[in-house]
C-alpha positions, 0 to 999 in steps of 0.5 A: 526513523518512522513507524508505519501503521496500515488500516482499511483493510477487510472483506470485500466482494469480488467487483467491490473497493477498498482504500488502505491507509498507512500513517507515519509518525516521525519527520521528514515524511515528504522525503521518503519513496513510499511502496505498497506490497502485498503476500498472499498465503505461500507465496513471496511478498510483492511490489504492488505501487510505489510513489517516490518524495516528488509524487511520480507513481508507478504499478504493477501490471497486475493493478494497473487500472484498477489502484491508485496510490496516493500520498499526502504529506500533510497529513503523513499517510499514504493511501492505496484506492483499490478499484475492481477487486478479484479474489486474487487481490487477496492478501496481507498489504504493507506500506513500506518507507525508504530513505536513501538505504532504510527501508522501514515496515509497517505490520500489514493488513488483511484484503480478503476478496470473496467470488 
């Protein structure tokens, strides 16, 4: 099992960056795919990024160009660089762990990105 905890969330302004942290406790880390998604108020939760055990990325269009994702094994955290922000970025952020059919939540973090 493992428990994911985000950070680097916050206020930015529109143009501005931010990088989000999720740190895992447990084992095995380097086993898991690993996702950010996003939910902005009244709206469904959303694939943002995800990076699979091996290191192969993949975005949706809507960052593409301006997020990277990362992860480094090591240290048990995933990051998510988020470049260029838009008002429209703003929402609730959470990593996400899966191995084979679990998939395991961290709590979220705020990105709020002002005009």
């Amino acid at each position: 099992q493992v428990q994911l905890v985000e950070s680097g969330g916050g206020l930015v302004q529109s143009g501005g960056s931010l990088r989000l942290s999720c740190a895992a406790s447990g084992s095995a880390f380097s086993l898991y795919a690993m996702g950010w998604y996003r939910q902005a108020p009244g709206k469904q939760r959303e694939l943002v990024a995800t990076v699979t055990s091996g290191g192969s990325t993949s975005y949706a269009n809507s960052v593409k160009g301006r997020f990277t994702i990362s992860r480094d094994n090591a240290k048990k955290t995933m990051y998510l660089q988020m470049n260029s922000l838009k008002p429209e970025d703003t929402a609730v952020y959470y990593c996400k762990a899966t191995l084979a059919v679990r998939d395991y939540w961290g709590q979220g973090t705020q990105v709020t990105v002002s005009s």
